[in-house]
N, CA, C and O atoms as a GROMACS GRO file, in nm:
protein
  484
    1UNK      N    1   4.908 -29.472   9.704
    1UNK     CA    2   4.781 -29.401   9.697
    1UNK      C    3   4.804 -29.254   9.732
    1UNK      O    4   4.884 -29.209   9.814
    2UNK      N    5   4.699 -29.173   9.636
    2UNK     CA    6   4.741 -28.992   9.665
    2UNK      C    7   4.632 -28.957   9.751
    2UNK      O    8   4.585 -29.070   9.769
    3UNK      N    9   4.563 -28.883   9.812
    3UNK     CA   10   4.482 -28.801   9.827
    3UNK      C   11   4.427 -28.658   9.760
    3UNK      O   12   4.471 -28.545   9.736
    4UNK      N   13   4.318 -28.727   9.747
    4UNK     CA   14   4.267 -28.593   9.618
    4UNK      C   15   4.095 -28.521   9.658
    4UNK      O   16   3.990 -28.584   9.671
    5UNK      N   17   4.112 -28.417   9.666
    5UNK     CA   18   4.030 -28.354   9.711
    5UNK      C   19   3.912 -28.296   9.600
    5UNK      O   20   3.943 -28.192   9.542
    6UNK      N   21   3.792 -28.350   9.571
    6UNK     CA   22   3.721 -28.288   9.475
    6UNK      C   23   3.682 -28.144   9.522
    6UNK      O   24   3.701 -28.118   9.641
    7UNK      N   25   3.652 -28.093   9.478
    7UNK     CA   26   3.574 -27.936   9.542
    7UNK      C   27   3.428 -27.934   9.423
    7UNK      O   28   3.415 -27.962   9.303
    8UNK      N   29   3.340 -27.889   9.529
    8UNK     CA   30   3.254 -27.902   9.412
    8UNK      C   31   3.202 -27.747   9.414
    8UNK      O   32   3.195 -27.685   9.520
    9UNK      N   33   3.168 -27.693   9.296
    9UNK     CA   34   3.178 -27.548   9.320
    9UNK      C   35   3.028 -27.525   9.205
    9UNK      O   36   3.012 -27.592   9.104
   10UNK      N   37   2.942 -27.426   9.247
   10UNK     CA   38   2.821 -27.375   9.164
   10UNK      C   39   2.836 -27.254   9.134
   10UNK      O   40   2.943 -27.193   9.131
   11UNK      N   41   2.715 -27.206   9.106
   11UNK     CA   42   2.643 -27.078   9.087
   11UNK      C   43   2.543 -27.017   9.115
   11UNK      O   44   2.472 -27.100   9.171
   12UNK      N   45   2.514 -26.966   9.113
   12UNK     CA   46   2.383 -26.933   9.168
   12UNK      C   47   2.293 -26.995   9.080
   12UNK      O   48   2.235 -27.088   9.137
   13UNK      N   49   2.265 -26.981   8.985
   13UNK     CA   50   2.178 -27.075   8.875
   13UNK      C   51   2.186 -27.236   8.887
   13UNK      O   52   2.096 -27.319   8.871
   14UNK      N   53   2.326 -27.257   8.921
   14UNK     CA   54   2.326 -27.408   8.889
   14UNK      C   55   2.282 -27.434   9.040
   14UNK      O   56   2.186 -27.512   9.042
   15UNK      N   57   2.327 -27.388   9.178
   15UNK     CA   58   2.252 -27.417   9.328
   15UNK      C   59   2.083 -27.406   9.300
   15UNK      O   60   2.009 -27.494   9.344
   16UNK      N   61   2.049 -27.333   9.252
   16UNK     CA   62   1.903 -27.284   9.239
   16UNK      C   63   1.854 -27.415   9.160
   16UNK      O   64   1.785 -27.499   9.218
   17UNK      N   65   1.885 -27.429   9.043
   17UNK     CA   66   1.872 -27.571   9.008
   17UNK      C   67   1.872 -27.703   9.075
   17UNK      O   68   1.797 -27.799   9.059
   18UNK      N   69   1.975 -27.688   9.155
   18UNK     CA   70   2.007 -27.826   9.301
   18UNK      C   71   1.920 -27.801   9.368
   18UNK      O   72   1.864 -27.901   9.412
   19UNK      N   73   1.865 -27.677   9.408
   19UNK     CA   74   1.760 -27.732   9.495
   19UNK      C   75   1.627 -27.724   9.450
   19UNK      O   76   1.544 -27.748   9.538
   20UNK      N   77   1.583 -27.696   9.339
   20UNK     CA   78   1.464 -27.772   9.293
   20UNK      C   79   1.425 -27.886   9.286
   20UNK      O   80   1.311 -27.933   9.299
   21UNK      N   81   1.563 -27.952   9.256
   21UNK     CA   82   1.524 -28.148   9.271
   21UNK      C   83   1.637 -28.205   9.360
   21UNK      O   84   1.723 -28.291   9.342
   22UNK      N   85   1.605 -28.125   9.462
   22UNK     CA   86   1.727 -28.138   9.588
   22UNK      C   87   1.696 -28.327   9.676
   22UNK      O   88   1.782 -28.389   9.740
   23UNK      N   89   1.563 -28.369   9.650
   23UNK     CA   90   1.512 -28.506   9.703
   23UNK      C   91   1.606 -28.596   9.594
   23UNK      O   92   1.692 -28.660   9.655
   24UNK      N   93   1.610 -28.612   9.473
   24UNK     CA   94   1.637 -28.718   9.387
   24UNK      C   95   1.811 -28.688   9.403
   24UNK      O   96   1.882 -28.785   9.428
   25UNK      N   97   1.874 -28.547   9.386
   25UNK     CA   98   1.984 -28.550   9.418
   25UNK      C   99   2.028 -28.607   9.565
   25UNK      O  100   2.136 -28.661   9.541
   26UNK      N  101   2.002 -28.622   9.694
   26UNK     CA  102   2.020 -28.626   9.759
   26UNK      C  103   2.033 -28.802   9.784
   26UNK      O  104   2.113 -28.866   9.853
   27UNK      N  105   1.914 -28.847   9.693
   27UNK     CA  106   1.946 -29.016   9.644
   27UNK      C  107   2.062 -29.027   9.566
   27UNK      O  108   2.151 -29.098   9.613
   28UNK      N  109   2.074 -28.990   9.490
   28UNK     CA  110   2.185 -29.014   9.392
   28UNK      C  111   2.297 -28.958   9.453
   28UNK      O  112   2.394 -29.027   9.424
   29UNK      N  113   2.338 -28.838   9.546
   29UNK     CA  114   2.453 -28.840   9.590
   29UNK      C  115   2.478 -28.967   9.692
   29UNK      O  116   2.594 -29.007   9.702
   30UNK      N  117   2.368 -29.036   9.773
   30UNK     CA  118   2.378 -29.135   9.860
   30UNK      C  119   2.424 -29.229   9.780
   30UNK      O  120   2.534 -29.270   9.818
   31UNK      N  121   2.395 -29.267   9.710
   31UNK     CA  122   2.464 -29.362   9.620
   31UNK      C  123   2.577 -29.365   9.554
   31UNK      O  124   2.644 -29.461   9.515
   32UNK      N  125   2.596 -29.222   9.541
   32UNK     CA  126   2.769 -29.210   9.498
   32UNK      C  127   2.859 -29.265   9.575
   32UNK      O  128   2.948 -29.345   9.546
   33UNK      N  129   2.823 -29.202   9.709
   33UNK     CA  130   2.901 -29.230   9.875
   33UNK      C  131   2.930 -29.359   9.846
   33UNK      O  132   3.031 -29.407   9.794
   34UNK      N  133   2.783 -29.433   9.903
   34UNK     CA  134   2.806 -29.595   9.924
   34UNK      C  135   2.889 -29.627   9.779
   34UNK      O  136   2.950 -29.734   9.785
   35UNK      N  137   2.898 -29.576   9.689
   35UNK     CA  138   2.987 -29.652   9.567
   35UNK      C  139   3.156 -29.629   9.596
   35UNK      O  140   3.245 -29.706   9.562
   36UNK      N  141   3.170 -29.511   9.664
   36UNK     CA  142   3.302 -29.457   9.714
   36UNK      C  143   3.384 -29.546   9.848
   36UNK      O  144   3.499 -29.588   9.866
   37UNK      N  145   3.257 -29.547   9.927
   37UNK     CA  146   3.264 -29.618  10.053
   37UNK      C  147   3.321 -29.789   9.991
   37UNK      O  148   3.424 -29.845  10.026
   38UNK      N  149   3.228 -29.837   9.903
   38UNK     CA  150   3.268 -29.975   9.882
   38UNK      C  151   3.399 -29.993   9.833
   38UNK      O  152   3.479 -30.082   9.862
   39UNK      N  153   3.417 -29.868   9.733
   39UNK     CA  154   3.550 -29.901   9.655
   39UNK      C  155   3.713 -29.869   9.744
   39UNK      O  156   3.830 -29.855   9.707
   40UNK      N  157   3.629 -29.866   9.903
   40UNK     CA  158   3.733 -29.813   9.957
   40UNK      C  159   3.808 -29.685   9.953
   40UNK      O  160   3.921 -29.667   9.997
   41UNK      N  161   3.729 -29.600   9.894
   41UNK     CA  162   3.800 -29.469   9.825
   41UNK      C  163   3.799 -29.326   9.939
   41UNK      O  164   3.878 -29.232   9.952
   42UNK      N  165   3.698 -29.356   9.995
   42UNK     CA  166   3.620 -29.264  10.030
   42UNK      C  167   3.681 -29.194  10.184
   42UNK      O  168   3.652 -29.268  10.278
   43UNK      N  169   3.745 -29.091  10.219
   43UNK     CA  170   3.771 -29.032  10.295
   43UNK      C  171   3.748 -28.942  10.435
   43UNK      O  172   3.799 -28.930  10.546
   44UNK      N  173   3.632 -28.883  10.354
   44UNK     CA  174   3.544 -28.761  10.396
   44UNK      C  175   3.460 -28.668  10.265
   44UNK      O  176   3.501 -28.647  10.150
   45UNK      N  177   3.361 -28.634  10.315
   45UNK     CA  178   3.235 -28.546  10.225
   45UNK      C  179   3.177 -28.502  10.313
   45UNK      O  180   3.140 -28.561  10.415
   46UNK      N  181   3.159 -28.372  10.279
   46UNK     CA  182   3.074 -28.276  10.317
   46UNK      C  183   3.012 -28.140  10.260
   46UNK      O  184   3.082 -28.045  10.223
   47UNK      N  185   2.907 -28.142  10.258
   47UNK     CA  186   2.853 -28.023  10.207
   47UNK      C  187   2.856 -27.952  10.284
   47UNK      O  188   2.877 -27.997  10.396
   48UNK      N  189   2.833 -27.780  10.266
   48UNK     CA  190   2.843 -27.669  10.320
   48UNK      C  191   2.703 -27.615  10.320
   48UNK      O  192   2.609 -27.669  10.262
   49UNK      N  193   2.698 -27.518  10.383
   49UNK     CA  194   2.547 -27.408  10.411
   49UNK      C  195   2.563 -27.321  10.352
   49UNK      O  196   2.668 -27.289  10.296
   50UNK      N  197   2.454 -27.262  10.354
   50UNK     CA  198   2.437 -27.129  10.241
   50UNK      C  199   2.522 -27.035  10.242
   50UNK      O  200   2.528 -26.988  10.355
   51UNK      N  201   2.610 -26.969  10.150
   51UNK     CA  202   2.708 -26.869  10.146
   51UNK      C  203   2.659 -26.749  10.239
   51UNK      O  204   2.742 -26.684  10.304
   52UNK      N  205   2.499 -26.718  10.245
   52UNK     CA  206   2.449 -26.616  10.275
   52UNK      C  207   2.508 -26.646  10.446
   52UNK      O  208   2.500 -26.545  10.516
   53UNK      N  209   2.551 -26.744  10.500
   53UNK     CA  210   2.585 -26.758  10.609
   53UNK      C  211   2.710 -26.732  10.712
   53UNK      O  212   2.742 -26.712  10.830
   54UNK      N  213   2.757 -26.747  10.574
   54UNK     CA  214   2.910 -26.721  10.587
   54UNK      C  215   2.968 -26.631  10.623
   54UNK      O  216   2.901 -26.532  10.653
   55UNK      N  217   3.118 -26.626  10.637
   55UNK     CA  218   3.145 -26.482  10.643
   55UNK      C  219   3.278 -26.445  10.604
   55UNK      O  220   3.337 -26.536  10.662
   56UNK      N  221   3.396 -26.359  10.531
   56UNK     CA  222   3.508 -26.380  10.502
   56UNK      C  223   3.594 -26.294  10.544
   56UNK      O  224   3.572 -26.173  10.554
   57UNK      N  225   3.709 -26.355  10.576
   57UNK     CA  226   3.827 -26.282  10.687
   57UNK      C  227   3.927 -26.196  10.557
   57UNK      O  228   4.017 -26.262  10.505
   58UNK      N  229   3.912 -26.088  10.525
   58UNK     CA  230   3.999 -26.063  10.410
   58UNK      C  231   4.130 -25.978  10.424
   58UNK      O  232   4.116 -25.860  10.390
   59UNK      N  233   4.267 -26.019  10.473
   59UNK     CA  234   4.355 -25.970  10.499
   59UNK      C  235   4.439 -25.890  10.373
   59UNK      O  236   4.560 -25.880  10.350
   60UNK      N  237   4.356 -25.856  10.326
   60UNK     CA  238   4.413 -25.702  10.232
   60UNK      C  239   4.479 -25.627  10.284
   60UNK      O  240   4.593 -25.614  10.240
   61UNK      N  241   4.440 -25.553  10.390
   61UNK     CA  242   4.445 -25.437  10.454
   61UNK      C  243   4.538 -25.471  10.556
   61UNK      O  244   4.591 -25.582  10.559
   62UNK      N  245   4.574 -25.339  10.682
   62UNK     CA  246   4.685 -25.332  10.752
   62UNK      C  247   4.622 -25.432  10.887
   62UNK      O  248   4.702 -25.488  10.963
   63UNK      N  249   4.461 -25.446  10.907
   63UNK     CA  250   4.414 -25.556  10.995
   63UNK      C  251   4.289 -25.605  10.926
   63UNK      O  252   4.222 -25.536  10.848
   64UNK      N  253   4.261 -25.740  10.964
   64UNK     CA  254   4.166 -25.847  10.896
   64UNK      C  255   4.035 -25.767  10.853
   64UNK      O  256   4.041 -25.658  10.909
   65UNK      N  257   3.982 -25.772  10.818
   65UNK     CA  258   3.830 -25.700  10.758
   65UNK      C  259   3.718 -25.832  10.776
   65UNK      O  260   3.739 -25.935  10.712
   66UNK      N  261   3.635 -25.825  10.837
   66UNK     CA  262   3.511 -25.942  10.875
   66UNK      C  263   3.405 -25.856  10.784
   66UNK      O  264   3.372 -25.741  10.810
   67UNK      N  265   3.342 -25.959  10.637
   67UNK     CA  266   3.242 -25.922  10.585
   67UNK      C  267   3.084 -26.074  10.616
   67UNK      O  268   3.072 -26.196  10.597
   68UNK      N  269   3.032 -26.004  10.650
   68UNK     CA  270   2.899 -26.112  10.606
   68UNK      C  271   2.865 -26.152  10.538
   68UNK      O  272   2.907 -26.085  10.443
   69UNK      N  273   2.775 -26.269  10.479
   69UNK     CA  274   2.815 -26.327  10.361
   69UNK      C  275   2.645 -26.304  10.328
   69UNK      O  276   2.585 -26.294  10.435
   70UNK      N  277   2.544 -26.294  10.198
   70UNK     CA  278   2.634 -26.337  10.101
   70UNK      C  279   2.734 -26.206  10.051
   70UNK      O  280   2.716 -26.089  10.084
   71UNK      N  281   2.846 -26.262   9.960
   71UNK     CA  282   2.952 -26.242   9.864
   71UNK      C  283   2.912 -26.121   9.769
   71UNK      O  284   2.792 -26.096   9.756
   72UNK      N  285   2.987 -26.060   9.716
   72UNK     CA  286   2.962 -25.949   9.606
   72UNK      C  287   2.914 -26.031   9.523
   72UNK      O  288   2.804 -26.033   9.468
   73UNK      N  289   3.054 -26.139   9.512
   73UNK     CA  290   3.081 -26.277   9.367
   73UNK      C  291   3.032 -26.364   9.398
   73UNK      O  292   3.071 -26.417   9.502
   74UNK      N  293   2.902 -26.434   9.310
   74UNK     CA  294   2.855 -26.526   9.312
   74UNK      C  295   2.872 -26.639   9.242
   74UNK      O  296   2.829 -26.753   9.265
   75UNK      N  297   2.975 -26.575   9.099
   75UNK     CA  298   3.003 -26.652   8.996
   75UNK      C  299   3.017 -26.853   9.026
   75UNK      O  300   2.944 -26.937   8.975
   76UNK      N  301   3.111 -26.875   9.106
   76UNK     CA  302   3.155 -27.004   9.130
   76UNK      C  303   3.140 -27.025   9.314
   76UNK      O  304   3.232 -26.981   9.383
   77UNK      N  305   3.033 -27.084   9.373
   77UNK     CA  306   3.030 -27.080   9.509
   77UNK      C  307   3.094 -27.235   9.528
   77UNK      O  308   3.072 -27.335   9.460
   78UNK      N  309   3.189 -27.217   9.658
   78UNK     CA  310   3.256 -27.396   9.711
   78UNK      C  311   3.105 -27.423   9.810
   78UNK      O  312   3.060 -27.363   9.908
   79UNK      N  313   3.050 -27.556   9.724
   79UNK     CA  314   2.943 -27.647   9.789
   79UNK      C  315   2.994 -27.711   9.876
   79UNK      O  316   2.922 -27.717   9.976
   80UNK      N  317   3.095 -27.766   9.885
   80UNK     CA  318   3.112 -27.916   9.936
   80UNK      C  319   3.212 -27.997   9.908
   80UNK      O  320   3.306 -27.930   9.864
   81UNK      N  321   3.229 -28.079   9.913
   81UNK     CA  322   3.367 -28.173   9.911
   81UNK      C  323   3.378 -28.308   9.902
   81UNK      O  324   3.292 -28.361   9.972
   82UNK      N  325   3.456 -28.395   9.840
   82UNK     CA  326   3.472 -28.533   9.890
   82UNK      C  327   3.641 -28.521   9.822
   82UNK      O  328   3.702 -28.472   9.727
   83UNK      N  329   3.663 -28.610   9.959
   83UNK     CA  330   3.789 -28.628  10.001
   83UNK      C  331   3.862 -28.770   9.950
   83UNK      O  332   3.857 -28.863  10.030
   84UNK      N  333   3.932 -28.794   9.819
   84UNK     CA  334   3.900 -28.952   9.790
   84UNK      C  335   4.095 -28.982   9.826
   84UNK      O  336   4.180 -28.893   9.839
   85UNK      N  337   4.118 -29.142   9.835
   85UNK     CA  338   4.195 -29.148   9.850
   85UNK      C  339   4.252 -29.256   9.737
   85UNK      O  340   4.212 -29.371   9.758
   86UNK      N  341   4.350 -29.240   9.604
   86UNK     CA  342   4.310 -29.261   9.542
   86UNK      C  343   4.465 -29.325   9.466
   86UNK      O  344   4.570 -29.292   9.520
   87UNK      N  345   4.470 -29.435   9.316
   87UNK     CA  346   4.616 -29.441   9.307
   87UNK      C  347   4.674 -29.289   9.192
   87UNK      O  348   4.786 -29.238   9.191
   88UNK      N  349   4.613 -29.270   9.149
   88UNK     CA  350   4.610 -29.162   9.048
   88UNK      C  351   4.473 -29.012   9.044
   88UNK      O  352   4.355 -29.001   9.078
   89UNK      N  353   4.601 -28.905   8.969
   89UNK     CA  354   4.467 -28.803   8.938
   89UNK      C  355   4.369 -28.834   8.809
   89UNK      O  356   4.268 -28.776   8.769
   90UNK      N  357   4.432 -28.936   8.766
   90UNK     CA  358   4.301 -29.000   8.651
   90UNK      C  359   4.221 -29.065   8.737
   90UNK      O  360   4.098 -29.056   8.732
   91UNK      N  361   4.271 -29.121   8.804
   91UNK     CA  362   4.098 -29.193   8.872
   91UNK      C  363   4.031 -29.114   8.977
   91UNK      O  364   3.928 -29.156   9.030
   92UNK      N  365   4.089 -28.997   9.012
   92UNK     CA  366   3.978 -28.906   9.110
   92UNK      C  367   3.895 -28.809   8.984
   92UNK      O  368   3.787 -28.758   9.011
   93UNK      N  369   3.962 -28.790   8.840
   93UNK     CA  370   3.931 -28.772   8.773
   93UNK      C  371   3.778 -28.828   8.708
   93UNK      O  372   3.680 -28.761   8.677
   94UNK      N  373   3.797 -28.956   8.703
   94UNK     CA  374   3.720 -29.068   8.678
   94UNK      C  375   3.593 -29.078   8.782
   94UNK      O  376   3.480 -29.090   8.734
   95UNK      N  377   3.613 -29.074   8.928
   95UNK     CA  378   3.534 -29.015   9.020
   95UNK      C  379   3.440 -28.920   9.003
   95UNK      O  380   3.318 -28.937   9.007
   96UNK      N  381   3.529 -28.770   8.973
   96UNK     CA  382   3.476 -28.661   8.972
   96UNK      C  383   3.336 -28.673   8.846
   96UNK      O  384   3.237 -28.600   8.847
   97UNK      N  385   3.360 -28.774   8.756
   97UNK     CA  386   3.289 -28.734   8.607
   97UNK      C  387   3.159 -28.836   8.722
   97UNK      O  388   3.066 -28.759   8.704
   98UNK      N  389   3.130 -28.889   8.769
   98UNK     CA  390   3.044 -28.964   8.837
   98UNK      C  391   2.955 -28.882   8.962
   98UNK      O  392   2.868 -28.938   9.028
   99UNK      N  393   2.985 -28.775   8.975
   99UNK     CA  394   2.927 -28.698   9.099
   99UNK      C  395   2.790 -28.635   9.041
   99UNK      O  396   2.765 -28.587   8.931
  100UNK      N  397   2.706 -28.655   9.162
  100UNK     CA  398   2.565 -28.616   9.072
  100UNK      C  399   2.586 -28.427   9.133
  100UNK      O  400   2.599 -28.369   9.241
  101UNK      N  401   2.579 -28.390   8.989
  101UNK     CA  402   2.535 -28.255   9.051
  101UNK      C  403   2.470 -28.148   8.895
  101UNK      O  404   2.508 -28.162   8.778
  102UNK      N  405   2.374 -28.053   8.943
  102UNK     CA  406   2.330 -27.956   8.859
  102UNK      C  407   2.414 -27.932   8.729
  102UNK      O  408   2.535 -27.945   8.715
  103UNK      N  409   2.326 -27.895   8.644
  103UNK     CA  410   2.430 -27.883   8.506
  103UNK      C  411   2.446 -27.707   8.496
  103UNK      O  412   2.366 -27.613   8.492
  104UNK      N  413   2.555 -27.716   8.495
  104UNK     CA  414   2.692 -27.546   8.527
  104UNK      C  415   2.740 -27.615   8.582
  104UNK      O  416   2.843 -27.658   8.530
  105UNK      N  417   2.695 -27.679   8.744
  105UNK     CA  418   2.830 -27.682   8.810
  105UNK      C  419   2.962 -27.745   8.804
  105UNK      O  420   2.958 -27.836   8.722
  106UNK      N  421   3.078 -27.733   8.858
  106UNK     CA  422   3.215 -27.758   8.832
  106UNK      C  423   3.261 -27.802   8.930
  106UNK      O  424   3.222 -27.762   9.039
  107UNK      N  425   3.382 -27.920   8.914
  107UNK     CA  426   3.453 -27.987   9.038
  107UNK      C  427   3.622 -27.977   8.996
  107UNK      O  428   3.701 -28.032   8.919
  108UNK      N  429   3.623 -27.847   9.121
  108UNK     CA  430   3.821 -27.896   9.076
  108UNK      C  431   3.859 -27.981   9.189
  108UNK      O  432   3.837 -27.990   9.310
  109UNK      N  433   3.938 -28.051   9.080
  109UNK     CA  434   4.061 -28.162   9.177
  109UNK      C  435   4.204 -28.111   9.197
  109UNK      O  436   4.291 -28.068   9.122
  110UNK      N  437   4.194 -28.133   9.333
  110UNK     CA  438   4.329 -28.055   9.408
  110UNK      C  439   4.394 -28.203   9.455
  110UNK      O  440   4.326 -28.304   9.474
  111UNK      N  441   4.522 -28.197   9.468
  111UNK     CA  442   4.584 -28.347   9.528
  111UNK      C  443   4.614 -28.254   9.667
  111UNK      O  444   4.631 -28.132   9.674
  112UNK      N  445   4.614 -28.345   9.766
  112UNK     CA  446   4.676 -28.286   9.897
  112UNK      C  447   4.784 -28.350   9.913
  112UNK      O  448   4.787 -28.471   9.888
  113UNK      N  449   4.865 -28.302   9.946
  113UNK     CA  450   5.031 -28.350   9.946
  113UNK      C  451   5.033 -28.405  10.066
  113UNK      O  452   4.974 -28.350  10.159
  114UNK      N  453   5.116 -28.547  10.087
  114UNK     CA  454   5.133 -28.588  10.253
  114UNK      C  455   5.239 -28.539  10.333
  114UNK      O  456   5.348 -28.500  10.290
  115UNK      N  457   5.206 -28.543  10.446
  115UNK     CA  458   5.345 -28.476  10.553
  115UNK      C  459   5.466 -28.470  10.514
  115UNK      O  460   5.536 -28.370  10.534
  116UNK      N  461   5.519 -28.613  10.433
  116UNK     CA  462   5.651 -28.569  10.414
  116UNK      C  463   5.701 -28.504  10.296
  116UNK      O  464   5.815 -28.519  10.253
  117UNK      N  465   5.568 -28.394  10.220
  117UNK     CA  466   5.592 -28.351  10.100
  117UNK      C  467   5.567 -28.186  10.155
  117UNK      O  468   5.557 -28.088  10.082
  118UNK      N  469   5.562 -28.186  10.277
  118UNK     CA  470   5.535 -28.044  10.356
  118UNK      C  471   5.665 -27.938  10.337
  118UNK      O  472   5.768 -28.004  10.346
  119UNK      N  473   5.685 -27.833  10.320
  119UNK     CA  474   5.739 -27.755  10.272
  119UNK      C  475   5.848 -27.735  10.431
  119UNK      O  476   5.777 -27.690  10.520
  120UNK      N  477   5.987 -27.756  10.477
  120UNK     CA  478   6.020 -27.732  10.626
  120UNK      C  479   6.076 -27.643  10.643
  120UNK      O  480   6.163 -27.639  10.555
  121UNK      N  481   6.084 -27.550  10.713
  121UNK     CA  482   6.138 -27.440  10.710
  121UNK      C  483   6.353 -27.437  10.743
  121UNK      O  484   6.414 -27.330  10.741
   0.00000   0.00000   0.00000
């Protein structure tokens, strides 16, 4: 089994959309869970708070730069997450096409590599 990390990522249009029918999504993501949870898949999920909350550490420069959020770029915002644990990237694949969310938004799948695939110095 791999570990595979969905990311679920919006827009401002497609969030604005999520939360107009933020009640029925909020059923239907519960139901994703418990479908994840049963199939044993299920790792960790979590959604995030408003970008406007945020804040980003941007080491460009000769010391860190602290900006408040929101972002210049709004294009693609990271919502949230589920964490699946899984035998293949076709079936987190297969997962991902099952996630209830706004139409724009996008889910990349990242695999997380295990300890003994850690880079040692």
């Amino acid at each position: 089994m791999a570990k595979y990390l969905l990311i679920m990522r919006g827009t401002d249009e497609s969030n604005a959309a999520m939360m107009a029918d933020i009640d029925e999504l909020m059923v239907t993501t519960r139901r994703f869970i418990e479908e994840t949870v049963k199939a044993g898949v299920l790792l960790a999920a979590e959604g995030l708070d408003d970008p406007g909350q945020g804040v980003v550490v941007d080491f460009s420069g000769e010391t860190p730069v602290v900006t408040d959020g929101p972002y210049g770029e709004t294009r693609e915002l990271f919502g949230g997450f589920f964490l699946l644990d899984v035998a293949s990237k076709q079936e987190a694949v297969e997962w991902a096409k099952r996630v209830p969310v706004a139409r724009g938004a996008k889910i990349e799948i990242r695999r997380v590599p295990g300890d003994d695939e850690a880079p040692r110095a």
